[in-house]
C-alpha positions in Angstrom: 114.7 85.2 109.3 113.8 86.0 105.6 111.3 88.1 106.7 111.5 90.3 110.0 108.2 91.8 111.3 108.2 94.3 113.7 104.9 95.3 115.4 100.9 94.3 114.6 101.4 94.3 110.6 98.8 93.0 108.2 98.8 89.0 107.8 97.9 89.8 104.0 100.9 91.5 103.6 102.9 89.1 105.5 101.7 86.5 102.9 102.4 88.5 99.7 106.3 88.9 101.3 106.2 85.3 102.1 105.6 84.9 98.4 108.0 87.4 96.8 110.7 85.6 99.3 109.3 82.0 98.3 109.6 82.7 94.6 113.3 83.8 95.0 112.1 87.6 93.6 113.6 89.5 96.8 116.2 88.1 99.4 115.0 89.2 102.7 112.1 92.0 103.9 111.6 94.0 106.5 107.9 94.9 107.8 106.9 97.1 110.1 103.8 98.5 111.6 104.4 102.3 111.5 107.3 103.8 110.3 108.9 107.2 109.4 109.6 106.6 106.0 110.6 103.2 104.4 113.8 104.6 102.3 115.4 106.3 106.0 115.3 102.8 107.1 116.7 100.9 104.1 119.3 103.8 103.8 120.2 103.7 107.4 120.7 100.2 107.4 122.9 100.1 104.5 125.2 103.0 106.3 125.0 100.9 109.3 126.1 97.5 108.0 123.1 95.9 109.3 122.7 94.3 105.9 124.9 93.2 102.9 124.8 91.5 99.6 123.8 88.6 100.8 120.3 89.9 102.0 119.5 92.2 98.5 117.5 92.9 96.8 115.5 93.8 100.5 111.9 94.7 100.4 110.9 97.3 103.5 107.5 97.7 103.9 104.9 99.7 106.4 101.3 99.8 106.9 101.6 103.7 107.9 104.2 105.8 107.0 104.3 109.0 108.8 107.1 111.1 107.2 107.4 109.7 103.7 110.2 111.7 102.0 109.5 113.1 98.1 113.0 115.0 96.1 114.0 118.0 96.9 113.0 117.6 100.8 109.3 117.4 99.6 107.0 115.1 101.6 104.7 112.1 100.5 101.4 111.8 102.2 100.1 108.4 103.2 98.1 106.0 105.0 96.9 102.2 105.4 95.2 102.3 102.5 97.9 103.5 99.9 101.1 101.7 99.5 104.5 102.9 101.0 107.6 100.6 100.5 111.1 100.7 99.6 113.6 98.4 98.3 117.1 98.0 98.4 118.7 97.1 95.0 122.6 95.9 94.6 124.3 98.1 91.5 124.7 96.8 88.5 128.7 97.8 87.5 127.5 98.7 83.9 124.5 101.1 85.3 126.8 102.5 88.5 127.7 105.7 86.4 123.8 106.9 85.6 121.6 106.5 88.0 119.0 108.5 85.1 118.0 105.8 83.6 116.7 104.1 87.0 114.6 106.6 87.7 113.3 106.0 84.2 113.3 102.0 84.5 111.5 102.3 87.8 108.6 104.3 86.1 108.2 101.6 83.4 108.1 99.0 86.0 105.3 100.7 87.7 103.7 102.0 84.9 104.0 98.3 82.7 102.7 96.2 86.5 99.5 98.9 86.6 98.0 98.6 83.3 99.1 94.7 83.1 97.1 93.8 86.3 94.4 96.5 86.4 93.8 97.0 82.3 92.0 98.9 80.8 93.8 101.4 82.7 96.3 103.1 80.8 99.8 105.9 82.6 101.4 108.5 81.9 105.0 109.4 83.1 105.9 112.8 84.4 109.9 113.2 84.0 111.6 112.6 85.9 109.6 110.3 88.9 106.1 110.7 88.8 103.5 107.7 87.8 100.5 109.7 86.4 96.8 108.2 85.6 93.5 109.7 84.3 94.7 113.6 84.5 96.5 113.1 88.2 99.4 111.7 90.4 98.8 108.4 91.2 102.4 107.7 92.6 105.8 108.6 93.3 109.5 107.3 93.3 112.7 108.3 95.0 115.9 106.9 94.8 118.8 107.1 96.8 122.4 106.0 96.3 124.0 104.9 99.5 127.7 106.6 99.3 129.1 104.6 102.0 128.1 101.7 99.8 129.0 102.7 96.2 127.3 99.5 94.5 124.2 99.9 96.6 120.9 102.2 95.6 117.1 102.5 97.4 114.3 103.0 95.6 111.2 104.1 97.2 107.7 104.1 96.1 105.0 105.7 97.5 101.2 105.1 95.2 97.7 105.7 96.1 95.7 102.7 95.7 92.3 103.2 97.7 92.3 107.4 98.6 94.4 110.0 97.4 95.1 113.2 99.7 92.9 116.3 99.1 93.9 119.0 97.4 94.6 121.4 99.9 97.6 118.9 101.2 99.4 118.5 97.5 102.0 120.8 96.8 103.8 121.6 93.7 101.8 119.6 91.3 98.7 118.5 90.0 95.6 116.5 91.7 96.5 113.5 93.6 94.7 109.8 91.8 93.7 106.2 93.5 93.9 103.5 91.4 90.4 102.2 93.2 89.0 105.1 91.5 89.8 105.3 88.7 88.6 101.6 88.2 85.3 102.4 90.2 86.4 99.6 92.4 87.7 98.2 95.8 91.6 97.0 94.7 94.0 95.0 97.4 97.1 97.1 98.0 98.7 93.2 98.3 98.0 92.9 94.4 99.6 96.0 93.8 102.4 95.3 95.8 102.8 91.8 94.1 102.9 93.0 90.7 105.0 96.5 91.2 107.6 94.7 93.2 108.4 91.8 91.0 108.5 93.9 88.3 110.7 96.6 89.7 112.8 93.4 90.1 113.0 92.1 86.3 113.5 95.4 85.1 116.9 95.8 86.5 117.4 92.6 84.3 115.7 94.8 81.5 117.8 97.2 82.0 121.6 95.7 81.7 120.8 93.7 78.6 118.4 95.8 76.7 118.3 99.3 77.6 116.7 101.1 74.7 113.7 98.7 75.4 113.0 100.5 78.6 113.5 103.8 77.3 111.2 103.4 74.7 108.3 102.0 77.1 109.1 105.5 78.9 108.6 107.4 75.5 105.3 106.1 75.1 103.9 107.4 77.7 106.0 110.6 78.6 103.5 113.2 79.8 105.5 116.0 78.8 106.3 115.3 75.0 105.7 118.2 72.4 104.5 120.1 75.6 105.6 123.3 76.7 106.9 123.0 80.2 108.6 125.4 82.9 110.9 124.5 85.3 113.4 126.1 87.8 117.4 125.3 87.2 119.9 127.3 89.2 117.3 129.7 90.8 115.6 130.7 87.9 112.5 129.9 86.1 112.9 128.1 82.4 110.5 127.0 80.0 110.5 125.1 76.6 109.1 122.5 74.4 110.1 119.0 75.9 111.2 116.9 73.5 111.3 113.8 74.9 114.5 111.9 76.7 117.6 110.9 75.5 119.5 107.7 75.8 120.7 108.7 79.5 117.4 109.5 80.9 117.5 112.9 80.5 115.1 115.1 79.6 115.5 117.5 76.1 113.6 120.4 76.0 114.0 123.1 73.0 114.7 126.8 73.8 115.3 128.6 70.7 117.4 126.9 68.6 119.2 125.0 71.3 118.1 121.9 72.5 119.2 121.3 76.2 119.5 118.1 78.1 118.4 118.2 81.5 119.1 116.4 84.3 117.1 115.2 87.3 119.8 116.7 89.6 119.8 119.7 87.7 115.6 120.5 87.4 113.1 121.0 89.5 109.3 122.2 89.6 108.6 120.5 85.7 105.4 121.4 84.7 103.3 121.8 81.5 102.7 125.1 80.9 99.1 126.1 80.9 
């Protein structure tokens, strides 16, 4: 079965799967429900040899996620209105030794699939995994390389489509944004998951044959460009001017006269400075 359904899912969702699946953009998908968190799953049945090559890319998706996982141990807050899903990518051999630049190509995706299908809206992107739009958080990415499958990475996306979480229930950032809105609308998480997914898909493509392509679309809309931001690294608080990315995905930021290259393992709590 292509696509495995476990529990009383959402026939609209079946039928966008049914469609990804049809049009040869994913392999196989997995929908559930309610589930913990849609990258456990994915990772779990990598480790488990559940599935292969032969069934990625693999799209898991749920219509609640209860214990949606952020970096650094940090939790992302859902419900049936937002969209919580995960899928599991095969390595490309030429992008196995820096996993940076995904993070940075899965941004794009989201970023370029938003303002194609929902113009005029325009994003930002917060280095190194945030999807930003009108002054907020609209969504969030993790990804996760499988080490008992070395050619084998999960990349989670969490976005707010028709609510955002209050205030009180963020932590470590700014105000949470829906896309609905932001437009002043009613928008169909299905549509959203249509356009993000076969994105995230081509731009692996993207990716392999013309890097610097991606990397610029992140430039042009880094949040944190000629901004000064703090962060923590090794314990202790830095700050700087951000200067961008490099050519690996990571993130430059002056201090003095040195300009340092940061990593995504290496920094955590990036903000601009107020």
């Amino acid at each position: 079965m292509t696509v495995e359904i476990n529990g009383q899912v959402d026939a609209r969702g079946v039928r966008c799967l049914e469609s990804l699946v049809g049009d040869r953009q994913i392999k196989t998908a997995w929908y559930g429900e309610e589930l913990q968190s849609t990258n456990t799953r994915a990772v779990d049945d990598l480790r488990r040899g559940v599935i292969d090559g032969q069934h990625l890319p693999r799209i898991y998706l749920t219509d609640l996620q209860t214990g949606g996982r952020g970096r650094q141990g940090r939790t992302w807050i859902s419900d049936k209105q937002n969209l919580a899903f995960s899928i599991a990518f095969p390595i490309a051999p030429s992008l196995a030794s820096n996993l940076g630049l995904q993070s940075i190509a899965v941004g794009v995706a989201i970023a370029e699939a938003i303002e194609h299908e929902f113009a005029p809206i325009k994003t930002k992107l917060k280095w190194p995994n945030d999807v930003w739009i009108d002054g907020g958080k609209f969504g969030g990415i993790l990804i996760e390389r499988v080490s008992s499958v070395a050619d084998c990475m999960v990349v989670g996306v969490g976005l707010n489509v028709s609510s955002a979480p209050p205030a009180e229930e963020i932590s470590h950032g700014a105000a949470a944004k829906s896309l609905a809105n932001c437009l002043g609308r009613m928008v169909s998480k299905w549509e959203v998951l249509d356009a993000v997914a076969r994105r995230l898909i081509d731009i692996q493509v993207d990716l392999e044959q013309d890097a610097q392509s991606v990397i610029q679309s992140f430039r042009q809309r880094c949040l944190l460009t000629n901004k000064t931001i703090s962060y923590q690294h090794d314990g202790t608080k830095q700050s700087g001017l951000c200067e961008g990315i490099d050519d690996s995905g990571g993130l430059l930021v002056q201090q003095g006269a040195e300009i340092r290259t940061i990593t995504s393992g290496e920094a955590t709590l990036v903000r601009v400075q107020a």
